[in-house]
PDB file of N, CA, C and O in Angstrom, chain B, residues numbered from 101:
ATOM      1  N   UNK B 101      10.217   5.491  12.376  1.00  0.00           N
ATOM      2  CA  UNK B 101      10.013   4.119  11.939  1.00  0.00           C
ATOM      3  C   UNK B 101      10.846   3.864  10.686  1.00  0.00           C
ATOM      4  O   UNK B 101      10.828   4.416   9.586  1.00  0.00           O
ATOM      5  N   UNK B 102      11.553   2.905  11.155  1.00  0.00           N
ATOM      6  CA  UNK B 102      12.755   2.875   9.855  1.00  0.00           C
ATOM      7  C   UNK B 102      12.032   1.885   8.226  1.00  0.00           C
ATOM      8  O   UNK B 102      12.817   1.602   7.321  1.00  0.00           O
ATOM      9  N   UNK B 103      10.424   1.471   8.123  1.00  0.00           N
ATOM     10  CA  UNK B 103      10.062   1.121   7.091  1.00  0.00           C
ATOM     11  C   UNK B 103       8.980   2.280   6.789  1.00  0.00           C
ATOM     12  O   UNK B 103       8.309   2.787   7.688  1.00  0.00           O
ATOM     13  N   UNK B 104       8.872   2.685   5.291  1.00  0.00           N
ATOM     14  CA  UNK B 104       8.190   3.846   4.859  1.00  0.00           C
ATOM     15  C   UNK B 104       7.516   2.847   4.178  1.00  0.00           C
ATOM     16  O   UNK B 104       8.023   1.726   4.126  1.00  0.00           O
ATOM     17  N   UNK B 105       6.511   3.063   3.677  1.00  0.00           N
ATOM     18  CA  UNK B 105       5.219   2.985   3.343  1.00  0.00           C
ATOM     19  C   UNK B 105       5.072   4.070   1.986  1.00  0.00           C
ATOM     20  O   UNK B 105       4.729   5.253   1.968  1.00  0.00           O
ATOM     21  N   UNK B 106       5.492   3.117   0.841  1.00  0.00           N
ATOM     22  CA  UNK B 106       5.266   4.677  -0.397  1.00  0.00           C
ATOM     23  C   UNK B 106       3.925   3.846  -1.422  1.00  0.00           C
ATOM     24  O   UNK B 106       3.994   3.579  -2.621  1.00  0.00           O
ATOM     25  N   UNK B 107       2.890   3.610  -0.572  1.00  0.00           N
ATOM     26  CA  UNK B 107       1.909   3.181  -1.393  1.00  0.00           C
ATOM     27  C   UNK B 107       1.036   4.162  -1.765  1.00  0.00           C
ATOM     28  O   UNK B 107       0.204   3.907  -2.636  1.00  0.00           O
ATOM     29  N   UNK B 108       1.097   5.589  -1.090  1.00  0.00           N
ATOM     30  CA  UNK B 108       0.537   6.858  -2.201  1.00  0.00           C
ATOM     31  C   UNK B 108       1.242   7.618  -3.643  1.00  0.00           C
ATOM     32  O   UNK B 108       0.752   8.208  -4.606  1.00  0.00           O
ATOM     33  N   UNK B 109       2.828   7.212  -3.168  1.00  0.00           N
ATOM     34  CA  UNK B 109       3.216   7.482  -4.545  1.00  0.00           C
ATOM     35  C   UNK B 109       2.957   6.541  -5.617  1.00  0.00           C
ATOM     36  O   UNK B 109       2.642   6.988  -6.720  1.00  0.00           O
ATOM     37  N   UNK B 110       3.073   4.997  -5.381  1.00  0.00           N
ATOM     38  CA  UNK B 110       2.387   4.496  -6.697  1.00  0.00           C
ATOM     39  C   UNK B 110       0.600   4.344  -7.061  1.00  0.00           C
ATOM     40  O   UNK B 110      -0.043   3.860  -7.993  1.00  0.00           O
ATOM     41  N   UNK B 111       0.308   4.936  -5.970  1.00  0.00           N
ATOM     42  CA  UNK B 111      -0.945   5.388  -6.140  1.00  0.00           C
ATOM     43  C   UNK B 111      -1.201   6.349  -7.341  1.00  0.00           C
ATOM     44  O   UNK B 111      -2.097   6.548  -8.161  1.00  0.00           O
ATOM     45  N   UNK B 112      -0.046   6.814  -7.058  1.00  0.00           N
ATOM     46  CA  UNK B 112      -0.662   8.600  -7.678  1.00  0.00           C
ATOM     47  C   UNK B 112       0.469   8.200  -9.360  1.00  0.00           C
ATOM     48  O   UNK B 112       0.234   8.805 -10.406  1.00  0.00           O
ATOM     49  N   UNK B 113       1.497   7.234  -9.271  1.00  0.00           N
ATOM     50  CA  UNK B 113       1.811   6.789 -10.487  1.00  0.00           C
ATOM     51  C   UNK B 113       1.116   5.953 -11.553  1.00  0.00           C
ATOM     52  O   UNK B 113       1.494   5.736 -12.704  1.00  0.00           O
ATOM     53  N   UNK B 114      -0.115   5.477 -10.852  1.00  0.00           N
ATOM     54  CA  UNK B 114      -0.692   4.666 -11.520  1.00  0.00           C
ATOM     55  C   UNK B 114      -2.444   5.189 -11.578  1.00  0.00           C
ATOM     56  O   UNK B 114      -3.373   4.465 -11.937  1.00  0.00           O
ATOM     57  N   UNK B 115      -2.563   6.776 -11.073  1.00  0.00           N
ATOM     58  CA  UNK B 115      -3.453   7.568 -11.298  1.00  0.00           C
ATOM     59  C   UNK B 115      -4.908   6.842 -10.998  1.00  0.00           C
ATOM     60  O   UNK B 115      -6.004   6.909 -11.554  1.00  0.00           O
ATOM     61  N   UNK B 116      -4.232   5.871  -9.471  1.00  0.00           N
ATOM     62  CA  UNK B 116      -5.493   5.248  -9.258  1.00  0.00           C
ATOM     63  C   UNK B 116      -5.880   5.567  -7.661  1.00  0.00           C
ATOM     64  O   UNK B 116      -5.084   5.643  -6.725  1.00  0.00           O
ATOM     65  N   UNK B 117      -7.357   5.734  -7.620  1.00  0.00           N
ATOM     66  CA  UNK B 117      -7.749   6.539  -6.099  1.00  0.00           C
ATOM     67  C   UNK B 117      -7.779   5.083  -5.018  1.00  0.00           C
ATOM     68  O   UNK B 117      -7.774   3.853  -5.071  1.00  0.00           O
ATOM     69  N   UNK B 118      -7.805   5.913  -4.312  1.00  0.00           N
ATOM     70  CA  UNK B 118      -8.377   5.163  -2.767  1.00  0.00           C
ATOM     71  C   UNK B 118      -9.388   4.228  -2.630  1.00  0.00           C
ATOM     72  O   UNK B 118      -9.464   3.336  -1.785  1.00  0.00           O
ATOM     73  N   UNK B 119     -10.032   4.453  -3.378  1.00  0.00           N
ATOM     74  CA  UNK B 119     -11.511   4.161  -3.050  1.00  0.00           C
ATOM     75  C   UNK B 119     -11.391   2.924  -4.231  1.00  0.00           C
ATOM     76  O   UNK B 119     -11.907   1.835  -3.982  1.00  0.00           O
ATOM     77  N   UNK B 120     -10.712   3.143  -5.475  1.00  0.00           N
ATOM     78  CA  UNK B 120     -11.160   2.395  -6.249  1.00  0.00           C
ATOM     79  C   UNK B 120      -9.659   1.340  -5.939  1.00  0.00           C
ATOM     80  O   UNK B 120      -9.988   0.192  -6.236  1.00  0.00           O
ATOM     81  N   UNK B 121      -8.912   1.355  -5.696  1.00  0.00           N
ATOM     82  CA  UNK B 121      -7.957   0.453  -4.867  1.00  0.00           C
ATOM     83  C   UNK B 121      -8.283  -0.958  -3.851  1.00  0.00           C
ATOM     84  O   UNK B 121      -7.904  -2.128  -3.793  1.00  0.00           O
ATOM     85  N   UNK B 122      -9.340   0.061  -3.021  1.00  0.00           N
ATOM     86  CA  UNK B 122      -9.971  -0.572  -1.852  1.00  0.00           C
ATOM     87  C   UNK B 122     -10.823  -1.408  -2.818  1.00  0.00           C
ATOM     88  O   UNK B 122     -10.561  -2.608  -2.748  1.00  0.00           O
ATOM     89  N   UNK B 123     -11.651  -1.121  -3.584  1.00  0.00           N
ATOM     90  CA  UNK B 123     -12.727  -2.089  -4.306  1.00  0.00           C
ATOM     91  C   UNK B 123     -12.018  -3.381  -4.945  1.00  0.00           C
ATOM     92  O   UNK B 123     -12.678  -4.419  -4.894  1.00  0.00           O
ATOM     93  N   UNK B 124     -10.459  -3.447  -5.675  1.00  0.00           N
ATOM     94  CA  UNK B 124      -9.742  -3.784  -6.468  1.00  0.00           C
ATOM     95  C   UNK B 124      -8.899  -4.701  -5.226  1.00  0.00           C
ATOM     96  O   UNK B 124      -8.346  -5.679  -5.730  1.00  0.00           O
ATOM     97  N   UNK B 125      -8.741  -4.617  -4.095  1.00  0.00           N
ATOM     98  CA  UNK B 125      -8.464  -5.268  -3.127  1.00  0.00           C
ATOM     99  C   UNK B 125      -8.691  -6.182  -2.143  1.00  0.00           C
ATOM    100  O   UNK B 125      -8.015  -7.008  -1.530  1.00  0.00           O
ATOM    101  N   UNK B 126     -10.279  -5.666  -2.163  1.00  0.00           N
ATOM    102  CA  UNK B 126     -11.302  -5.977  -1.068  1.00  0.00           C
ATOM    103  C   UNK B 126     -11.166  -5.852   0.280  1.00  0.00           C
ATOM    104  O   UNK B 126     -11.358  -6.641   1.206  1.00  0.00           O
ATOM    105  N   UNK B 127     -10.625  -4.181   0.202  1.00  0.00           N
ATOM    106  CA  UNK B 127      -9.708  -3.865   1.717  1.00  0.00           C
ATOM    107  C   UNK B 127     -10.489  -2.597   1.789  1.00  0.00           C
ATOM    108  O   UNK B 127     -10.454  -1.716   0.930  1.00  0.00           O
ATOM    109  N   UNK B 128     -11.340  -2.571   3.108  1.00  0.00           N
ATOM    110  CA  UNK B 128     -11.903  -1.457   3.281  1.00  0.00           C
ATOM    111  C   UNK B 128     -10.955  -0.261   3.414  1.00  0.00           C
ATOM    112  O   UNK B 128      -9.757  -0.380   3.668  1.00  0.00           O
ATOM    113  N   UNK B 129     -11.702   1.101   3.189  1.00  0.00           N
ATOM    114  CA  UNK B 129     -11.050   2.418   2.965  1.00  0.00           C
ATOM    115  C   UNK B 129     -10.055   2.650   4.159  1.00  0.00           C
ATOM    116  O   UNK B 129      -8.973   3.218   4.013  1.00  0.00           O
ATOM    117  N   UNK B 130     -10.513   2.169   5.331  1.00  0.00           N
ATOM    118  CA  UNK B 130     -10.045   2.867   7.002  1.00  0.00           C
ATOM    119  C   UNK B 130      -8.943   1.859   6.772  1.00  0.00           C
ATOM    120  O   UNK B 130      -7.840   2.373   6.952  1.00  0.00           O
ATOM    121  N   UNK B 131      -8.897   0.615   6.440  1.00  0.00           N
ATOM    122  CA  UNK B 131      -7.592  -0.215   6.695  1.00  0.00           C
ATOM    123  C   UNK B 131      -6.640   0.168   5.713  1.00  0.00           C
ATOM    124  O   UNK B 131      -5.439  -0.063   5.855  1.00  0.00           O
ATOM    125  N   UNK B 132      -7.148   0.780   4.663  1.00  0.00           N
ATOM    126  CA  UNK B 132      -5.781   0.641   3.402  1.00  0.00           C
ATOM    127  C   UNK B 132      -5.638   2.566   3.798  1.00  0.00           C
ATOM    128  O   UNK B 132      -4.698   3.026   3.150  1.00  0.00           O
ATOM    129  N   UNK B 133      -6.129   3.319   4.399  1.00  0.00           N
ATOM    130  CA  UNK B 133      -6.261   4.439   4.958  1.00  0.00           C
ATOM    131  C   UNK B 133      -5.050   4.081   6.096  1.00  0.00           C
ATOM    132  O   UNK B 133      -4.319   5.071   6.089  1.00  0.00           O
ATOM    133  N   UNK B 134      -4.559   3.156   7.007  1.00  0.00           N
ATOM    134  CA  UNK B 134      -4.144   2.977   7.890  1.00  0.00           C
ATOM    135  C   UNK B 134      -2.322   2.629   7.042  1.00  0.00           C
ATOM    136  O   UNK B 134      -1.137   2.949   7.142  1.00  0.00           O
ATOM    137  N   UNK B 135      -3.187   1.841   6.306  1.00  0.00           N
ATOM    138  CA  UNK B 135      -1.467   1.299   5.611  1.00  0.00           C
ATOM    139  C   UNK B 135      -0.927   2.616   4.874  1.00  0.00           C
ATOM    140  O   UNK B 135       0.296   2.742   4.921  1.00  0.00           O
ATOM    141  N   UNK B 136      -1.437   3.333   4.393  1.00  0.00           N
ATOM    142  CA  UNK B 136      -1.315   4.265   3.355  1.00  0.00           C
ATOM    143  C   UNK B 136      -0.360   5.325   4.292  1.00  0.00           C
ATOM    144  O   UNK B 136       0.646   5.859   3.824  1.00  0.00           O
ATOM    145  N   UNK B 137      -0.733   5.498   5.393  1.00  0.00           N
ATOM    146  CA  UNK B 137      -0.371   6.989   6.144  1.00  0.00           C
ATOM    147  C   UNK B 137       1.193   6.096   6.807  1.00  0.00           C
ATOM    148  O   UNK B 137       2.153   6.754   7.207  1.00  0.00           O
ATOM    149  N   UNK B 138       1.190   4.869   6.813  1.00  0.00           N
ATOM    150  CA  UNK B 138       2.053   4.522   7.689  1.00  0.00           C
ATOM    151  C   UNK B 138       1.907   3.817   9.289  1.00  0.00           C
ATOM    152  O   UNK B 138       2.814   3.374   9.993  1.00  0.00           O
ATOM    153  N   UNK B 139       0.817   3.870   9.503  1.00  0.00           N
ATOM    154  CA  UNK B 139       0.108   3.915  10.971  1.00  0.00           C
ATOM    155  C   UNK B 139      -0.183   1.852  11.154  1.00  0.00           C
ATOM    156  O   UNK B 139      -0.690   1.193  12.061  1.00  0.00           O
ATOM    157  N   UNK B 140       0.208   1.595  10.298  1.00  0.00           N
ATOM    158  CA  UNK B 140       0.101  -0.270  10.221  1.00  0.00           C
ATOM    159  C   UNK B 140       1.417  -0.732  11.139  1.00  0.00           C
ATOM    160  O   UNK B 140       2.590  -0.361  11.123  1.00  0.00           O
ATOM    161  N   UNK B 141       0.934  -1.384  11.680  1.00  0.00           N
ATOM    162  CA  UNK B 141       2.093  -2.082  12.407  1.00  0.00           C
ATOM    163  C   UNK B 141       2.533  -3.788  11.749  1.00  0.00           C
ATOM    164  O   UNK B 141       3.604  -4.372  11.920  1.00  0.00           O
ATOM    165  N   UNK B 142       1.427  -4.236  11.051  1.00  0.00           N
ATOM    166  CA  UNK B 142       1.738  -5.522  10.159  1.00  0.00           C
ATOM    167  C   UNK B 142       1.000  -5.447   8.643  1.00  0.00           C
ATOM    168  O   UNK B 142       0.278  -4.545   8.218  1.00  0.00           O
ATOM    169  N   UNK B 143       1.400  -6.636   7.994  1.00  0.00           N
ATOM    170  CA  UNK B 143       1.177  -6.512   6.718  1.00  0.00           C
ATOM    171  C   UNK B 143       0.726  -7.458   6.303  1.00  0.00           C
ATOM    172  O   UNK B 143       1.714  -8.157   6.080  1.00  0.00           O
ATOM    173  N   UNK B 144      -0.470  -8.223   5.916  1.00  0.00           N
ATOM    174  CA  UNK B 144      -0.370  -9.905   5.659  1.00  0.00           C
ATOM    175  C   UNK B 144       0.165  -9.617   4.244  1.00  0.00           C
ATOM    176  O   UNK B 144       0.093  -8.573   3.595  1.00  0.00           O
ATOM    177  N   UNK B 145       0.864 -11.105   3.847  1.00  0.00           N
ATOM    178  CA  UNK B 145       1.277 -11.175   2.486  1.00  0.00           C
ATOM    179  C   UNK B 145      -0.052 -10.729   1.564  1.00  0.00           C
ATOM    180  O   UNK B 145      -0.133  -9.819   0.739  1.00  0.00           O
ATOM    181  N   UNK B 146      -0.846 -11.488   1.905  1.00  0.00           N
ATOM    182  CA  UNK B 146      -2.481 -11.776   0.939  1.00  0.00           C
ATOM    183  C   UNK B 146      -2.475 -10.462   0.427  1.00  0.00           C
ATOM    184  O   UNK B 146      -2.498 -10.312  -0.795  1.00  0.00           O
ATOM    185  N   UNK B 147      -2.441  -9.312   1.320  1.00  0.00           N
ATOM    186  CA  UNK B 147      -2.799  -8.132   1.524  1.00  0.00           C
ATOM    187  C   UNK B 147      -1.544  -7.165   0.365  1.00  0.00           C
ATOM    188  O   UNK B 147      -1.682  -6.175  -0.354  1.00  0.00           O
ATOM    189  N   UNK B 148      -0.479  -7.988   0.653  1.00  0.00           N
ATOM    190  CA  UNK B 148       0.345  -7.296   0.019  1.00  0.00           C
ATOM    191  C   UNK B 148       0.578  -7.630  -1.563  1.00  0.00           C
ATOM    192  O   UNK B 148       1.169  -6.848  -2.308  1.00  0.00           O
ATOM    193  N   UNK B 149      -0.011  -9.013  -2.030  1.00  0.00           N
ATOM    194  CA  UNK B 149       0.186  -9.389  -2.887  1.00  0.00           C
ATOM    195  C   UNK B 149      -0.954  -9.164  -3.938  1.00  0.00           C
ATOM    196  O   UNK B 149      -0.969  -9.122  -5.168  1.00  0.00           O
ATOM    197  N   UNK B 150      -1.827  -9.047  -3.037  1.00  0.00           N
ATOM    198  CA  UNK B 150      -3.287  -7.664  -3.968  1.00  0.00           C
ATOM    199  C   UNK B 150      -2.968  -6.605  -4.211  1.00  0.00           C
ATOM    200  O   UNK B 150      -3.456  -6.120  -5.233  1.00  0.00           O
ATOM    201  N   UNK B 151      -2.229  -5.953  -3.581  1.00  0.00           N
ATOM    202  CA  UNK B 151      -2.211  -4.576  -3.795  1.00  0.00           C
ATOM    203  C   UNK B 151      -1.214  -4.476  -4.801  1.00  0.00           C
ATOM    204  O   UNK B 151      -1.342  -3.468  -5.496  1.00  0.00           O
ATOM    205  N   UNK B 152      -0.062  -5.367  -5.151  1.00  0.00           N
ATOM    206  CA  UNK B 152       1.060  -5.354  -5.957  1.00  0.00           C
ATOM    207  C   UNK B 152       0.754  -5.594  -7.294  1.00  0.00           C
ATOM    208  O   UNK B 152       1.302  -5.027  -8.240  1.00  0.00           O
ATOM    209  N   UNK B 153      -0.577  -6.873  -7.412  1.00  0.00           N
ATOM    210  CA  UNK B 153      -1.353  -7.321  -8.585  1.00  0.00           C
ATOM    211  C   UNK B 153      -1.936  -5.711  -9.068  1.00  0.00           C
ATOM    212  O   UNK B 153      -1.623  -5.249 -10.165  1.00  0.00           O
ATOM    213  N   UNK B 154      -2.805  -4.960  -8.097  1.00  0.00           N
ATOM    214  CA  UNK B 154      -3.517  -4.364  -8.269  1.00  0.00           C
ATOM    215  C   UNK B 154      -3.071  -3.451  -8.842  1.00  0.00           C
ATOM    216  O   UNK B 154      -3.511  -3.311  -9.983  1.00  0.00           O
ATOM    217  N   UNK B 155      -2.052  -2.450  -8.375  1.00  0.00           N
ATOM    218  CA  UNK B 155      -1.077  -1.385  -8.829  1.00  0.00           C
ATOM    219  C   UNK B 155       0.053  -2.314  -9.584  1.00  0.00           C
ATOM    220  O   UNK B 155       1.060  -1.683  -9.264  1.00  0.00           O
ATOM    221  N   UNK B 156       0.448  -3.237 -10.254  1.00  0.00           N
ATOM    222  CA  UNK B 156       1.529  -3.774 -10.863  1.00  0.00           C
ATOM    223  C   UNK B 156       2.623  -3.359 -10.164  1.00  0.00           C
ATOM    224  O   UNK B 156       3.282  -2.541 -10.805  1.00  0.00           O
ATOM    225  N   UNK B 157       2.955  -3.558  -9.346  1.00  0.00           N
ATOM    226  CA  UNK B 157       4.476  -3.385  -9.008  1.00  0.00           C
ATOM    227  C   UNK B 157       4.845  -4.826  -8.376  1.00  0.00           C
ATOM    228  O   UNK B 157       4.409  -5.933  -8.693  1.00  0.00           O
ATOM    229  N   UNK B 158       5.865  -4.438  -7.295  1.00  0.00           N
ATOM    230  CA  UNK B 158       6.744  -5.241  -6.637  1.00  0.00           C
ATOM    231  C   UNK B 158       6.474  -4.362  -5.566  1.00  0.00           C
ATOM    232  O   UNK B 158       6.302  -3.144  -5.538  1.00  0.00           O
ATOM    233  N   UNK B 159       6.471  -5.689  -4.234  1.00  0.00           N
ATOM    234  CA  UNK B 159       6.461  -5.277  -2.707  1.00  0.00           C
ATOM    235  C   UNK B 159       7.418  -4.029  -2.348  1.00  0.00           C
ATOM    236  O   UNK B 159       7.166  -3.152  -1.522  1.00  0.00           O
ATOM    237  N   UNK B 160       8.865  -4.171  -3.356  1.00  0.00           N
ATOM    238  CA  UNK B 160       9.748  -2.904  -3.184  1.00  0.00           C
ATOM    239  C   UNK B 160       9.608  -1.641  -3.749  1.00  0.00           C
ATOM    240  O   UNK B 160      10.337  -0.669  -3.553  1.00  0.00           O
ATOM    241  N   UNK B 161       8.520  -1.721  -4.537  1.00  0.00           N
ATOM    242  CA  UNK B 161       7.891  -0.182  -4.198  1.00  0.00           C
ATOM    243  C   UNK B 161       6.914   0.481  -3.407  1.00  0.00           C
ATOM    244  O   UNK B 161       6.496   1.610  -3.665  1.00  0.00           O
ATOM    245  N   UNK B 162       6.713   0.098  -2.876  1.00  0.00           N
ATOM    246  CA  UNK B 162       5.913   0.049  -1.474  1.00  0.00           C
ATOM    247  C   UNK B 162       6.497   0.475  -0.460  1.00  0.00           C
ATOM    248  O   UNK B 162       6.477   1.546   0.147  1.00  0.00           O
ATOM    249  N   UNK B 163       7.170  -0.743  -0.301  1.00  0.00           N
ATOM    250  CA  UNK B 163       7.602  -0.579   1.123  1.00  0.00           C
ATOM    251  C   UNK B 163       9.115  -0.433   0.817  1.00  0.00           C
ATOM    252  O   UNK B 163       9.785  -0.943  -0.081  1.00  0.00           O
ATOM    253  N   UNK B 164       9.421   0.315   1.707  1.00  0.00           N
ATOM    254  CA  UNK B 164      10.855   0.760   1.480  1.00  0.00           C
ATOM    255  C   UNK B 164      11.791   1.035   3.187  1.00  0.00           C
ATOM    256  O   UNK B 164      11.196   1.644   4.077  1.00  0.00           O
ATOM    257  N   UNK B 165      13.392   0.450   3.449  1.00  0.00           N
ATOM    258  CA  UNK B 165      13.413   0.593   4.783  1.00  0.00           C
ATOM    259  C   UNK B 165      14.781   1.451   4.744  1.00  0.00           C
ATOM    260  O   UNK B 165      15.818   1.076   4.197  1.00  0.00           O
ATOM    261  N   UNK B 166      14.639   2.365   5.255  1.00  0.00           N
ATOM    262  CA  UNK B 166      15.554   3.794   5.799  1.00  0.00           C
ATOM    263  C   UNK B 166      16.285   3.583   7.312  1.00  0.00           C
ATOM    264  O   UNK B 166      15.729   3.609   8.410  1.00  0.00           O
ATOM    265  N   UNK B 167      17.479   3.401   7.056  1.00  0.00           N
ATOM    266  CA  UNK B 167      17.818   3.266   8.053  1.00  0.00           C
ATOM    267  C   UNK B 167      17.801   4.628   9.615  1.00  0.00           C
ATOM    268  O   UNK B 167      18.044   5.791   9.293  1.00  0.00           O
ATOM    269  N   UNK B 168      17.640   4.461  10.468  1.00  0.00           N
ATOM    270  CA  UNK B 168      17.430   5.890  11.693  1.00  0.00           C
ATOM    271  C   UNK B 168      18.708   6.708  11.697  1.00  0.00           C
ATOM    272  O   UNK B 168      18.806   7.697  12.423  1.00  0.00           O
TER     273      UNK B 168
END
């Protein structure tokens, strides 16, 4: 899959867990569990624009696209 999914590394840059992400989101564990591994096939903005608030970044650290 040529888009990676690096929302455990700014996870782990911003020394914040899973669990308390999900609370900070209002995205249960199994769905942000789903985005996290890569296993998402879509993304709503809403979704993406919490998580960017949440961890301070930009959508481009996140998501990132590698060509095959």
């Amino acid at each position: 899959m040529p888009i990676i999914v690096n929302l455990d590394v700014m996870m782990a840059r911003r020394k914040m867990s899973l669990n308390e992400l999900s609370e900070k989101v209002n995205i249960t564990l199994a769905n942000l569990s789903i985005l996290k591994t890569g296993k998402a096939k879509a993304v709503r903005f809403s979704t993406l624009e919490a998580i960017c608030e949440a961890l301070d970044c930009q959508p481009g650290d996140i998501l990132e696209y590698v060509e095959d």
